[in-house]
ChimeraX commands (.cxc) that place a marker at each C-alpha (Angstrom):
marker #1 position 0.00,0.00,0.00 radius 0.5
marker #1 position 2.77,2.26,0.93 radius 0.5
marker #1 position 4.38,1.83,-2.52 radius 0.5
marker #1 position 0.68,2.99,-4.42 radius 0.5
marker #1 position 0.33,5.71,-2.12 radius 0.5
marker #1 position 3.44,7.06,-3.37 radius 0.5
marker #1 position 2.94,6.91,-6.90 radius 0.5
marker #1 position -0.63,8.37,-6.59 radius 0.5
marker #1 position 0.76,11.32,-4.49 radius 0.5
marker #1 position 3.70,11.53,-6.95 radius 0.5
marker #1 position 1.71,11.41,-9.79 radius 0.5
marker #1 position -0.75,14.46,-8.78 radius 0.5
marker #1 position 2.23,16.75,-7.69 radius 0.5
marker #1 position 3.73,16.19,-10.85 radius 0.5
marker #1 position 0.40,16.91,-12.57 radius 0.5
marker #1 position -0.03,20.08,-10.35 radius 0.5
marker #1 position 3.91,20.85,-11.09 radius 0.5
marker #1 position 5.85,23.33,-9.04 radius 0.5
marker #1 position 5.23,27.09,-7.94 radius 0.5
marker #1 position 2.15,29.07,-9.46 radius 0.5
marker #1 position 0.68,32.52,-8.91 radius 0.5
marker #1 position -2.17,33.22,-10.92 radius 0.5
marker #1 position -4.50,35.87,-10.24 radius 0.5
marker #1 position -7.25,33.99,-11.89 radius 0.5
marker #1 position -7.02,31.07,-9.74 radius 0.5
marker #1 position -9.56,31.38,-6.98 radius 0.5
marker #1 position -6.91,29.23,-4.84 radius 0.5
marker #1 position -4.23,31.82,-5.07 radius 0.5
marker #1 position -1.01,31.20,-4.79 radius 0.5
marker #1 position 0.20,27.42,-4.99 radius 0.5
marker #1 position 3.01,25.08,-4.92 radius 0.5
marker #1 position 2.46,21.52,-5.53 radius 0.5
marker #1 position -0.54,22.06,-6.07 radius 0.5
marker #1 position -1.07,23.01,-2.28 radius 0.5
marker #1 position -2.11,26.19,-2.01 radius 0.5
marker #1 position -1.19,28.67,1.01 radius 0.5
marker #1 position -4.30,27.98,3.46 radius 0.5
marker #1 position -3.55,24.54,3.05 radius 0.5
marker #1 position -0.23,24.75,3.55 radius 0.5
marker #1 position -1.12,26.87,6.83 radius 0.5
marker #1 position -3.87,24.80,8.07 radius 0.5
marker #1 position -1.23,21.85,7.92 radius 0.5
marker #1 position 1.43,23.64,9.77 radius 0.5
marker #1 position 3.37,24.81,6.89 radius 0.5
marker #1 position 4.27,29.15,7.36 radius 0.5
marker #1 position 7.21,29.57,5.08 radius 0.5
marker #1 position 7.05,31.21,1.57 radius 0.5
marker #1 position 5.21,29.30,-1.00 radius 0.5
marker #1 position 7.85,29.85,-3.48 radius 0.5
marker #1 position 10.40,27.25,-1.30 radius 0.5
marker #1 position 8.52,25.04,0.73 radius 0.5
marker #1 position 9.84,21.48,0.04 radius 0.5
marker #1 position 8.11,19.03,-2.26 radius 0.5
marker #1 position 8.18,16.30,0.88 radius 0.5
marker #1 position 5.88,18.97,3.04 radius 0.5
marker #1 position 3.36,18.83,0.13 radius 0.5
marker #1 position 3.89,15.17,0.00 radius 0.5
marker #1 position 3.00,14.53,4.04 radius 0.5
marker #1 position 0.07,17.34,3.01 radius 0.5
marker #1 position -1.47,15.28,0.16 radius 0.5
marker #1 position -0.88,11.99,3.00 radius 0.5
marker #1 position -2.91,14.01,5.71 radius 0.5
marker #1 position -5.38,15.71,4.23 radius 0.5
marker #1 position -6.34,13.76,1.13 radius 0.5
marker #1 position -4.89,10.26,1.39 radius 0.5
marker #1 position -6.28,9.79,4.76 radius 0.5
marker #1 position -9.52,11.26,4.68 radius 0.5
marker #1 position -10.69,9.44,1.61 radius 0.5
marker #1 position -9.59,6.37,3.65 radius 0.5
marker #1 position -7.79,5.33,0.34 radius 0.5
marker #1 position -5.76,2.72,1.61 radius 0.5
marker #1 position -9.01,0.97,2.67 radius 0.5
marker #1 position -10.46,1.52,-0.77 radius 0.5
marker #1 position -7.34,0.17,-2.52 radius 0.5
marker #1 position -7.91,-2.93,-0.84 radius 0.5
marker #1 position -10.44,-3.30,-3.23 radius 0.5
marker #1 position -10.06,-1.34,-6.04 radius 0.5
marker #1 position -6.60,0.44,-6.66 radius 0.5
marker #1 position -8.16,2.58,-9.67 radius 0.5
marker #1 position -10.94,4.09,-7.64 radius 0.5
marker #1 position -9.01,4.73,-4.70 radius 0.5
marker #1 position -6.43,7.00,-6.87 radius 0.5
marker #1 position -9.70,8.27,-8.71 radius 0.5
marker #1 position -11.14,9.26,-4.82 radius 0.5
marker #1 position -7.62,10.64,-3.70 radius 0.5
marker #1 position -7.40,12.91,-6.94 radius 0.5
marker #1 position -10.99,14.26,-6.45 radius 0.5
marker #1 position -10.38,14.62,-3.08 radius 0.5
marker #1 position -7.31,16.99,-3.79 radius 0.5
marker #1 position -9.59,19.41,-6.75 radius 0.5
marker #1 position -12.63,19.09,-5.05 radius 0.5
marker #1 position -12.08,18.13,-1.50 radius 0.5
marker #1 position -12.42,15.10,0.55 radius 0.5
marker #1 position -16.22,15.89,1.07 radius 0.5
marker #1 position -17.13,15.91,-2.05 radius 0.5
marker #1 position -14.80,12.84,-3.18 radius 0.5
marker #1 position -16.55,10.61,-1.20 radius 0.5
marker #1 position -19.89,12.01,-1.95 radius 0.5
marker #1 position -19.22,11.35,-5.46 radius 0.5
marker #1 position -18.71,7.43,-4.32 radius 0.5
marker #1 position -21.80,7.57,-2.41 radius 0.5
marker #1 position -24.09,8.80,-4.92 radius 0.5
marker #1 position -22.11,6.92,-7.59 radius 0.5
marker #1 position -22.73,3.58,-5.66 radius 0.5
marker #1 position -26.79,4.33,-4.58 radius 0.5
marker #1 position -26.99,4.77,-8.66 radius 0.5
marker #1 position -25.72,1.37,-9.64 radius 0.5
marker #1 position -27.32,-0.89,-6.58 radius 0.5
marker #1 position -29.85,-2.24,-9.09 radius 0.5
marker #1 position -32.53,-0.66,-7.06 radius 0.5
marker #1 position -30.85,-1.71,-3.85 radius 0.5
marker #1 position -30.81,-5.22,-5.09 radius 0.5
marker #1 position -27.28,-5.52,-5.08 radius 0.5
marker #1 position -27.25,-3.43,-1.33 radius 0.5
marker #1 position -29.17,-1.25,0.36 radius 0.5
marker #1 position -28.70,2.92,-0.71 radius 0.5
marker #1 position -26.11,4.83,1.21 radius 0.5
marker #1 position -26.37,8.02,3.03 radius 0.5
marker #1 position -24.28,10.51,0.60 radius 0.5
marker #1 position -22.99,11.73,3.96 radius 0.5
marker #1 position -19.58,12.11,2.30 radius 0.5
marker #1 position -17.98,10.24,4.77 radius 0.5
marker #1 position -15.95,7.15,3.66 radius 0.5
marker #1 position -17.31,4.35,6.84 radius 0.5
marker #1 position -17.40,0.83,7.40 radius 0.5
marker #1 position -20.98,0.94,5.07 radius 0.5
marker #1 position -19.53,2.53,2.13 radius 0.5
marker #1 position -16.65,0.42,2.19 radius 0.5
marker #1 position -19.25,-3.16,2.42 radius 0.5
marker #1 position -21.04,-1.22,-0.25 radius 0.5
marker #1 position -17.99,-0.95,-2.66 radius 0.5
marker #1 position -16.98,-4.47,-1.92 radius 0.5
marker #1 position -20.51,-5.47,-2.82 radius 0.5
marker #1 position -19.85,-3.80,-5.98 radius 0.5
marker #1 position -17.09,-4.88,-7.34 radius 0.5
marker #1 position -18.33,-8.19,-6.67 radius 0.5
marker #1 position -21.00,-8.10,-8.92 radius 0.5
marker #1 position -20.42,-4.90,-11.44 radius 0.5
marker #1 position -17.76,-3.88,-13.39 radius 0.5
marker #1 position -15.14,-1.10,-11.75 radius 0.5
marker #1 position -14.58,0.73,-14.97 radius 0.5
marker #1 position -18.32,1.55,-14.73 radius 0.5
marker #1 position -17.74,3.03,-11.08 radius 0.5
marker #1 position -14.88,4.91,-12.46 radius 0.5
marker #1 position -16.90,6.46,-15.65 radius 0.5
marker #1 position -19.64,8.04,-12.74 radius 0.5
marker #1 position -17.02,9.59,-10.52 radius 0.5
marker #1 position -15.45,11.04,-13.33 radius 0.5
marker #1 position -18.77,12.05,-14.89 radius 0.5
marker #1 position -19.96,13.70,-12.03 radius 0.5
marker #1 position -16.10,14.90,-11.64 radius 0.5
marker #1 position -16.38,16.48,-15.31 radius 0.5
marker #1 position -19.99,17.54,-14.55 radius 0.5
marker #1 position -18.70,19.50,-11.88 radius 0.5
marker #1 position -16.05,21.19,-13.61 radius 0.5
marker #1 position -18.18,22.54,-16.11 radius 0.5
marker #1 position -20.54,23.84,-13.53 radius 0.5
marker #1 position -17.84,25.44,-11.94 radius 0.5
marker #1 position -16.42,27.23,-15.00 radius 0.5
marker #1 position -19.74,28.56,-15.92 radius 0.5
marker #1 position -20.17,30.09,-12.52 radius 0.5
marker #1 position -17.22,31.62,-12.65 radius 0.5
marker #1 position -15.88,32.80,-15.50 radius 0.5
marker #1 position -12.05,33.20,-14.56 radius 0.5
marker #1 position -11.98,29.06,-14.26 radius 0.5
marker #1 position -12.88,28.80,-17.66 radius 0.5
marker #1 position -8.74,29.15,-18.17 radius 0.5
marker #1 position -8.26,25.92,-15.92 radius 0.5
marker #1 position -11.51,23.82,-17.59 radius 0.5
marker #1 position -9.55,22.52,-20.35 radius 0.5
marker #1 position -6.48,21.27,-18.29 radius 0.5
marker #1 position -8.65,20.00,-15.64 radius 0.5
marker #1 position -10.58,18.20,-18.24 radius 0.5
marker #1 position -7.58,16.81,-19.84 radius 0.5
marker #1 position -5.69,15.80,-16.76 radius 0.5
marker #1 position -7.99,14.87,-14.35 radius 0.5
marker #1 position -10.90,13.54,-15.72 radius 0.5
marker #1 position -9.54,10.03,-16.73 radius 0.5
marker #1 position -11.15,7.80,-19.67 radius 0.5
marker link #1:1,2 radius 0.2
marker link #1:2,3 radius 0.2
marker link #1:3,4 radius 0.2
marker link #1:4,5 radius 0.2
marker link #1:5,6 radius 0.2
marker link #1:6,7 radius 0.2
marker link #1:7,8 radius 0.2
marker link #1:8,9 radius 0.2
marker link #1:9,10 radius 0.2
marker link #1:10,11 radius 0.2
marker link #1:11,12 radius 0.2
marker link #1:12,13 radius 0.2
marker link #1:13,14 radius 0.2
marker link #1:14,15 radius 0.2
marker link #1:15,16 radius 0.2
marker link #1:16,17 radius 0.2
marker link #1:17,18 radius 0.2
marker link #1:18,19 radius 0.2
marker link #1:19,20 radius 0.2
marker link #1:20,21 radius 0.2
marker link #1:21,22 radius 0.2
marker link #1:22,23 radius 0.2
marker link #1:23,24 radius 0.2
marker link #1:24,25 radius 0.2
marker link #1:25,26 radius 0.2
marker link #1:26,27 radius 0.2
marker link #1:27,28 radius 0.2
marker link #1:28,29 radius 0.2
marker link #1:29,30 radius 0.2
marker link #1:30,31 radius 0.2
marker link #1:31,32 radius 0.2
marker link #1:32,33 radius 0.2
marker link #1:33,34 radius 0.2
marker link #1:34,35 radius 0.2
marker link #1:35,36 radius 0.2
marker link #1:36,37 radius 0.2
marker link #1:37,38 radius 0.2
marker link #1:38,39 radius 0.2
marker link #1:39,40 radius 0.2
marker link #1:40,41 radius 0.2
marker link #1:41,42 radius 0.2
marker link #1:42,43 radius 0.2
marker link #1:43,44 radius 0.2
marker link #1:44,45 radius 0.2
marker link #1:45,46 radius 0.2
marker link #1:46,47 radius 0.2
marker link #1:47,48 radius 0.2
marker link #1:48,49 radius 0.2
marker link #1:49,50 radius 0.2
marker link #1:50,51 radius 0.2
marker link #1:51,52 radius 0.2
marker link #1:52,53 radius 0.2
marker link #1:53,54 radius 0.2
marker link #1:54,55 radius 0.2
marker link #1:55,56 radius 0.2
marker link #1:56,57 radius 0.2
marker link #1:57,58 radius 0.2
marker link #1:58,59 radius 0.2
marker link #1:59,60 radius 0.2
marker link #1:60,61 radius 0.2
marker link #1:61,62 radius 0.2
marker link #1:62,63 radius 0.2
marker link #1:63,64 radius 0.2
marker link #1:64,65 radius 0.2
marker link #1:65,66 radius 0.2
marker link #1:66,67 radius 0.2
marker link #1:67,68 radius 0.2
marker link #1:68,69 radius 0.2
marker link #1:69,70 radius 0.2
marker link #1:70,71 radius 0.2
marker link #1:71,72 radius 0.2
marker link #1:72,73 radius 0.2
marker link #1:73,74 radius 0.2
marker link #1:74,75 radius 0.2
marker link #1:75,76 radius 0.2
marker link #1:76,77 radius 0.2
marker link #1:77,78 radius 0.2
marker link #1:78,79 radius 0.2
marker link #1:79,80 radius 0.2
marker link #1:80,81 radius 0.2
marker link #1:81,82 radius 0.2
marker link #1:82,83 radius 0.2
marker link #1:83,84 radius 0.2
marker link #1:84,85 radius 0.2
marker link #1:85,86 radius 0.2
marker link #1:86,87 radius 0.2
marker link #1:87,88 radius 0.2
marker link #1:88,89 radius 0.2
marker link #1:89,90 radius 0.2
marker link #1:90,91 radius 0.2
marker link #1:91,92 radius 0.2
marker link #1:92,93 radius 0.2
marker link #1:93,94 radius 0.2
marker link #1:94,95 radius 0.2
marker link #1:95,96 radius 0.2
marker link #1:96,97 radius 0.2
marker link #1:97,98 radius 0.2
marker link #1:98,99 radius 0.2
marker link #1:99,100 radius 0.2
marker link #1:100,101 radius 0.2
marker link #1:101,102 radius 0.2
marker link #1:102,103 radius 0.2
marker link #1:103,104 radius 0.2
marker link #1:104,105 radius 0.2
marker link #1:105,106 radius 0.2
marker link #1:106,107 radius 0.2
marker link #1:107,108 radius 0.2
marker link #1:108,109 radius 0.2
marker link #1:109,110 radius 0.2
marker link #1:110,111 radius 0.2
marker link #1:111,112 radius 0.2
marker link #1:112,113 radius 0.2
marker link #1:113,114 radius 0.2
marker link #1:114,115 radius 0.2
marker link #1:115,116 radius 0.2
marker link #1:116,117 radius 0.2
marker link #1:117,118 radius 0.2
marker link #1:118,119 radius 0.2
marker link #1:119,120 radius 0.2
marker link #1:120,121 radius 0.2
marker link #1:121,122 radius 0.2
marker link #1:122,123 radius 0.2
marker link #1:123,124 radius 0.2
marker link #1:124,125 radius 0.2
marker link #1:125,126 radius 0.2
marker link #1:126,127 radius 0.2
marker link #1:127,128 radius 0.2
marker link #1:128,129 radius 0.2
marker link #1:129,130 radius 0.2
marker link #1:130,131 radius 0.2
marker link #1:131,132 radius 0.2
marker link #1:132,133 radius 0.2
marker link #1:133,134 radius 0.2
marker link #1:134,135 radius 0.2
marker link #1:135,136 radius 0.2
marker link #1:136,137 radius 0.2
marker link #1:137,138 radius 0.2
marker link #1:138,139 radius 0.2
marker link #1:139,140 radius 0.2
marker link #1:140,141 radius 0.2
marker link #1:141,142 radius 0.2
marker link #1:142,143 radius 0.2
marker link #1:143,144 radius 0.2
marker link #1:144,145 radius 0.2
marker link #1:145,146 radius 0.2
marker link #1:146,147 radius 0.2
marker link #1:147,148 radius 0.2
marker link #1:148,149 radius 0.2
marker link #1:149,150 radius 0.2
marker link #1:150,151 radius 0.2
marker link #1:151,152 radius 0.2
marker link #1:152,153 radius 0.2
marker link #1:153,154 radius 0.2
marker link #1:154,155 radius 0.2
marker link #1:155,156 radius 0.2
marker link #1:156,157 radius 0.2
marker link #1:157,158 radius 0.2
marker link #1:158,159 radius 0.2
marker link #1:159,160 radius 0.2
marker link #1:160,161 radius 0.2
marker link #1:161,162 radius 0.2
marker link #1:162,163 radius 0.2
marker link #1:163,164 radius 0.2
marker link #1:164,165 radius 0.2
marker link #1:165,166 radius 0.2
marker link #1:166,167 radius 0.2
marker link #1:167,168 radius 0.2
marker link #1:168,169 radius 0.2
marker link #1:169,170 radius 0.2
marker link #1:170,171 radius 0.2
marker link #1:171,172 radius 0.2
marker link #1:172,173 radius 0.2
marker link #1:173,174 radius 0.2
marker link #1:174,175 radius 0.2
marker link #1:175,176 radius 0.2
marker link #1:176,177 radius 0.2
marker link #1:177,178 radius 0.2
marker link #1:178,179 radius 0.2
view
């Protein structure tokens, strides 16, 4: 597990790249990908411009790995737990695990297959049954085409709202909404 965590975590930071300033980007100034409230919240004071790729790292760990309870998820399913970690990171942990939620309540053959979650966006012992459940009987690509519709969806709500993230839509499109 330790081994996929890293090349998840390695993989977004390398997607986000390095420093960034952008005066369109409602998250201000970033490096990482981590922007500076996060980098605050998580203990982290120093100037954005130099603060080392391994505090981002233990960042992504803490605040996204974790909270998506990923390593419980890639127990089952590698793909969506890299899938919930990288929606986690745009969207926030919430909403990543809402998206699983409503995703899995959607494909439970009426709740034939198990009974409908609470979209409570928290990641619990019942999610985790209902995944198993699942991927038991359903195909994980399919799970992986609704969190990254309702990723996508999202994205394109977003950019319409606000007009400055239209620069971003295309990139986020491109690199996070995987096919």
């Amino acid at each position: 597990m330790a081994a996929l965590k890293q090349k998840i975590i390695d993989e977004i930071i390398r997607v986000e790249g390095g420093y960034v300033n952008d005066h369109n980007d409602a998250g201000g100034e970033t490096n990482f990908g981590i922007t500076r409230a996060v980098a605050k919240a998580n203990g982290y004071y120093g100037a954005m411009q130099t603060m080392p790729r391994s505090v981002a790292f233990d960042i992504y760990c803490a605040k996204y790995w974790d909270s998506v309870k990923a390593g419980s998820v890639s127990l089952l399913s590698e793909a969506i737990a890299e899938e919930m970690v990288d929606t986690a990171v745009n969207m926030g942990p919430s909403r990543a695990a809402q998206f699983l939620q409503r995703s899995l309540n959607v494909l439970n053959k009426g709740g034939r297959l198990y009974d409908d979650l609470l979209a409570d966006s928290i990641i619990g012992p019942t999610t985790l049954a209902a995944l198993s459940l699942y991927l038991r009987k359903r195909d994980e690509i399919v799970l992986l085409r609704a969190l990254n519709s309702l990723q996508g969806a999202f994205y394109i709500e977003l950019a319409e709202r606000r007009g400055t993230d239209e620069a971003f839509l295309y990139g986020w499109l491109k690199n996070r909404v995987a096919i």
